[in-house]
C-alpha positions as a Markdown table, in Angstrom:
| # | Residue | x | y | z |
|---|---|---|---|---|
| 1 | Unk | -26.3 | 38.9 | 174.6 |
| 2 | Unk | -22.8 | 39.2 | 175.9 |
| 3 | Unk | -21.0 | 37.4 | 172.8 |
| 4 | Unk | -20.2 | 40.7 | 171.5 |
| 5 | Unk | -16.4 | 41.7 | 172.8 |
| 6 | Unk | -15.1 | 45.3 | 171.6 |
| 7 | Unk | -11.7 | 45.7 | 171.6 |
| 8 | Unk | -11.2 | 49.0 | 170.1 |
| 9 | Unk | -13.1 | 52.0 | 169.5 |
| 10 | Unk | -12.0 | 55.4 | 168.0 |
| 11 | Unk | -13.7 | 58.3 | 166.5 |
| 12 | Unk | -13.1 | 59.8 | 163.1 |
| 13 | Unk | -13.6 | 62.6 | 160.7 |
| 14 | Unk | -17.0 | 63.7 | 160.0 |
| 15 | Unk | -19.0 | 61.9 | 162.7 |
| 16 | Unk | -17.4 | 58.5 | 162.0 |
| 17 | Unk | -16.4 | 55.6 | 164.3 |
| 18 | Unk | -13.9 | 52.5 | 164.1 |
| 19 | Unk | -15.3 | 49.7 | 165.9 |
| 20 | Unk | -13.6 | 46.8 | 166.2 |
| 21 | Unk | -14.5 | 43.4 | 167.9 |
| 22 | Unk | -15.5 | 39.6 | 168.4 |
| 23 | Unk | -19.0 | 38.5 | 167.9 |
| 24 | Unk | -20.0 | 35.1 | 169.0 |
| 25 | Unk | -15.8 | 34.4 | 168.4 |
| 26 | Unk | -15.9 | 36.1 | 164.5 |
| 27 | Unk | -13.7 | 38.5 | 164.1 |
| 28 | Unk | -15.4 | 41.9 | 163.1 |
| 29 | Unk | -14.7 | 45.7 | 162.1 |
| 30 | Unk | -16.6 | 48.4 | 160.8 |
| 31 | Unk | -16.8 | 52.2 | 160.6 |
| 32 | Unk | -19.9 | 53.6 | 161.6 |
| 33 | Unk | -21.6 | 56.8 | 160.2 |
| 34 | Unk | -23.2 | 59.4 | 162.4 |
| 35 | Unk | -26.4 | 58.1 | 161.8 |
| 36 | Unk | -25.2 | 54.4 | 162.5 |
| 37 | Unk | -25.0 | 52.9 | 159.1 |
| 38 | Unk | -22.2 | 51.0 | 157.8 |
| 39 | Unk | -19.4 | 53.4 | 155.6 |
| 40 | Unk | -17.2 | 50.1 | 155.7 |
| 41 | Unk | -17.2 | 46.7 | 157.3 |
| 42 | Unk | -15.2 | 43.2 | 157.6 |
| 43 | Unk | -16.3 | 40.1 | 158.9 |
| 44 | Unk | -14.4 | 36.7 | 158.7 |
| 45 | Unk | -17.6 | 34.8 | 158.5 |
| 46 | Unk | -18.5 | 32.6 | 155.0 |
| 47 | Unk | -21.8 | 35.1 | 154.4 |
| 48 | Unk | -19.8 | 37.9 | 154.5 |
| 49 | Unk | -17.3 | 36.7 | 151.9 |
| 50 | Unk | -19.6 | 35.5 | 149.4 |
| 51 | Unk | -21.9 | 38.6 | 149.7 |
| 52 | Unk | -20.0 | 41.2 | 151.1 |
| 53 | Unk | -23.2 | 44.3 | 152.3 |
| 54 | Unk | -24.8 | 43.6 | 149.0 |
| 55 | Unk | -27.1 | 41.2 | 150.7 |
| 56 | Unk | -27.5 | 43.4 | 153.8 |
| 57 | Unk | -24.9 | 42.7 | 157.0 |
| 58 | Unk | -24.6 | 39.5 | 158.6 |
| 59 | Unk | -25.3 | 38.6 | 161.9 |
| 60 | Unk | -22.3 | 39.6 | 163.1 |
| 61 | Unk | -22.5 | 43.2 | 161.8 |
| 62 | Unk | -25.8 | 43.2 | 163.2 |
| 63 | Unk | -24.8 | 42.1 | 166.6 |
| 64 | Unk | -21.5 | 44.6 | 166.5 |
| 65 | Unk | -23.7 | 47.5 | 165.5 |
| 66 | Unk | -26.7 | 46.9 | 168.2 |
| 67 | Unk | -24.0 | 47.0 | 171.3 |
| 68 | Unk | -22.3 | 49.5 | 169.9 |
| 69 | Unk | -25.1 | 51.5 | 169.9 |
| 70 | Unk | -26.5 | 50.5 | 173.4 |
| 71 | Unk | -22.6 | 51.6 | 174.3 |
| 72 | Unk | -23.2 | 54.8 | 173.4 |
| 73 | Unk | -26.4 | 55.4 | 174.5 |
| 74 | Unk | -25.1 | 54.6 | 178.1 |
């Protein structure tokens, strides 16, 4: 908790979101849907490279999308 470090967020078209951050030092960004699945993501990590969201997000992702959800249920 607390390794996630959002530097930007904006809102898009159709219900969408930019998020962009630092998780656990990794650098991260993904646009969010309205429901909160992924439309597009980027992680610098080695999982992420070699698997891309076939294999499901990595930790990172995961991390990113979990406070950016707390954020906006606040």
């Amino acid at each position: 908790e607390g390794l996630v470090k959002i530097s930007r967020e904006e809102p898009l078209t159709s219900s969408r979101r930019l998020v962009v951050a630092k998780a656990d030092g990794t650098s991260v960004e993904a646009i969010f849907d309205a429901d909160g699945g992924f439309s597009k993501a980027k992680c610098s990590c080695s999982h992420f490279h070699k698997y891309r969201l076939r294999a499901g997000p990595c930790r990172h992702l995961i991390a990113l999308r979990l406070t950016a959800e707390k954020r906006t249920r606040s």
